[in-house]
N, C-alpha and C positions, 0 to 999 in steps of 0.2 A: 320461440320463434319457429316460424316453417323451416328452417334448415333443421333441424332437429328428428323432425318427423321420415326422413330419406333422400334421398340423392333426385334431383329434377328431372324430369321425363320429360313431359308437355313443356312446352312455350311457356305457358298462363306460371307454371312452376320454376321456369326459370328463372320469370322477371322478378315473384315473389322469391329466391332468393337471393337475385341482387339488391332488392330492394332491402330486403333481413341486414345483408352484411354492408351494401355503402352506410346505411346509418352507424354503422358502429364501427365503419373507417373514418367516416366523417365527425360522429358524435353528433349525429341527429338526435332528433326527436322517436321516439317508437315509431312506425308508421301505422296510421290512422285508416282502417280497412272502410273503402267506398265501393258502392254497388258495380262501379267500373274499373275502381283497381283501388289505389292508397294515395294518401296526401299525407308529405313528411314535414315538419319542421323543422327548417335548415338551422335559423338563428343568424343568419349573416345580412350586413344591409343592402347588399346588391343579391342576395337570394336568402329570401328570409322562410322563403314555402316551394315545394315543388309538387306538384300533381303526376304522378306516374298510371297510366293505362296499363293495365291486367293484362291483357290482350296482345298477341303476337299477329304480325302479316293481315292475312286474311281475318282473324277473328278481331281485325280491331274495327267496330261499328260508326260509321260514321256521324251518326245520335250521339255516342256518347261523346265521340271528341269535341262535338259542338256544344253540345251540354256543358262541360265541363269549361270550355274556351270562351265560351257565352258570361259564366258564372264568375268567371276572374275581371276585378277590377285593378286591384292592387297593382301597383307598378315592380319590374322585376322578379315577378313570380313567374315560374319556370312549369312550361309542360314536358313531358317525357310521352313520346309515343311510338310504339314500337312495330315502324312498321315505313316505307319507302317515303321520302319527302314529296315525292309526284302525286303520290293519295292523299296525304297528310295536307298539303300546304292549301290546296282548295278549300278544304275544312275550317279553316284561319281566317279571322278578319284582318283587317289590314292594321290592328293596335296589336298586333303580335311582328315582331323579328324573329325569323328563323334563322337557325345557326348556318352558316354554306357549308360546314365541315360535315359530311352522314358520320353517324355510329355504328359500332354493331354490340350488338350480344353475343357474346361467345360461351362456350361451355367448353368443359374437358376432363375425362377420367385422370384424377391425381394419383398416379405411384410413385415409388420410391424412387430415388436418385441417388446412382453411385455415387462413393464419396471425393474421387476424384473430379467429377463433375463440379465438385463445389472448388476448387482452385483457382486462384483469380491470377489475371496474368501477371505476367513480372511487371511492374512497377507498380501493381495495384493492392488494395486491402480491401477482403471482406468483412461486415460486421453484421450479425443480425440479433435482434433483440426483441421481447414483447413488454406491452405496457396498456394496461386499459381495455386489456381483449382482443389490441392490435399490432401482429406479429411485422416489425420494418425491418429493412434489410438496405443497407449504405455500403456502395463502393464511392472507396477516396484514392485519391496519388499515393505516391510515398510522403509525398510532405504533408497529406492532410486533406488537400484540395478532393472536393466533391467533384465526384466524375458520375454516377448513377443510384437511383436509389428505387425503391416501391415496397409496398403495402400490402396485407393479407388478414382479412377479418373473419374469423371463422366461426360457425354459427350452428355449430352441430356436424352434420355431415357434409355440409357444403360450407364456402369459406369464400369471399369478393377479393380479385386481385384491383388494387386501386395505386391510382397515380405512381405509373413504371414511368422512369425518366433516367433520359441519360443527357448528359451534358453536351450540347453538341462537338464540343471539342473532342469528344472519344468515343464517337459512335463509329460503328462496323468496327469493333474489336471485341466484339461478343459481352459487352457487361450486358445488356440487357438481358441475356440469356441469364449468364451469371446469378441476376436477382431473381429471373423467374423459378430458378431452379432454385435457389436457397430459399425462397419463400413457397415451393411446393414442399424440400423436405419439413422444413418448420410445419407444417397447414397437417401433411398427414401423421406427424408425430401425434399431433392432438387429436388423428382418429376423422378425417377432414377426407371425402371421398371423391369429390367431385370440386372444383372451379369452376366460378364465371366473374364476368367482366362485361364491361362495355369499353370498348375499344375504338381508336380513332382509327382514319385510312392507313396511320404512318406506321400504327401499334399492329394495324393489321398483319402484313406480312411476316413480322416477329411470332406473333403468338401462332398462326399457322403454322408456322414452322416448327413449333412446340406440341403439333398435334391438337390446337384450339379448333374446334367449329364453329363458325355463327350459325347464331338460332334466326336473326331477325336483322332488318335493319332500324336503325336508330334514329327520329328526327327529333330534334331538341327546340322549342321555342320560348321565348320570353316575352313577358307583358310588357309593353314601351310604356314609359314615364308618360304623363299627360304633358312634361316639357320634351318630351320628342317627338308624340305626334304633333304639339304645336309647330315644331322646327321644320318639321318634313309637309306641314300646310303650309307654312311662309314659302317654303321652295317650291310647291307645286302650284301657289298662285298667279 
């Protein structure tokens, strides 16, 4: 996999290794190298395919989005394009939903983390574990109860942080930090130099505050089912 070969520089290197490590947080398919970026195989039946753009910001071409947007019939197959929803959404015909949530890409030099950093506060438990090449990390109450959790696939020198989640019952008590930091020492034990992600508005603020940068913004769309465009003709008649 491209994470293997060094730590991402360019844009075009970062999306190639988020793309390297979500499948192997997700347990995709390999992804499928296209003239304009990759097409993964999800396996799921509300996302069974995703098409990911190569391409950051300015380098994403507006030929190939349509190319590729033109080319999808299948219902709920997913575009990834990395780059502001105002560029992006004119490229779209109207059998595509766009997400209203933007994303971003993020990057960030992983070192080491004190080991009191990893303490989780009084009444909570940390646990982290790997299994299938994917190192997780769960904070619970004392009695058990799930209060936050996330993900770190690592892919050589670089490694995807995936679905950080905290409970909303216990956010702004720092777990979220908590698992970012337990899931960085985990990542660099294995020799893991660099992080990235794609993160929502809410992930945003967190992972900045970790020293995250965005590379890009993120707009996500989905093919509508031929019973949605039908639904959304009957309302518009």
């Amino acid at each position: 996999m491209h994470g293997t070969e060094g730590s991402p520089t360019a844009g075009s290197d970062v999306v190639r290794a988020w793309v390297d490590g979500w499948v192997v947080s997700r347990g995709a398919a390999p992804p499928a190298v296209e003239p304009w970026g990759f097409t993964v195989d999800v396996g799921q039946a509300n996302h069974p395919t995703r098409h990911v753009l190569g391409a950051t910001g300015t380098g994403v071409q507006e030929a190939d989005v349509r190319k590729v947007a033109t080319s999808v019939t299948g219902a709920n197959v997913w575009l990834k394009v990395f780059d502001h929803p105002d560029r992006v959404t004119p490229w779209l015909g109207p059998e595509w939903w766009l997400d209203p949530e933007p994303g971003y890409l993020m990057t960030v030099p992983l070192t080491p983390v004190a080991p009191h950093r990893l303490t989780a506060p009084d009444g909570y438990r940390l646990r982290t574990w790997a299994r299938g090449g994917v190192i997780r990390t769960m904070v619970t109450t004392a009695d058990g109860s799930w209060a936050a959790r996330g993900q770190i696939a690592p892919t050589g020198r670089t490694a995807v942080a995936d679905q950080i989640e905290t409970s909303p019952q216990h956010r702004r008590k720092g777990l979220g930090s908590l698992v970012m930091r337990a899931l960085t020492v985990a990542a660099v034990e294995q020799g893991v130099e660099t992080g990235v992600l794609a993160g929502t508005p809410d992930g945003r603020a967190l992972y900045e505050s970790l020293g995250w940068q965005v590379i890009a913004e993120l707009t996500s769309a989905r093919r509508k089912s031929v019973e949605e465009e039908a639904e959304e003709g009957e309302v518009g008649a």
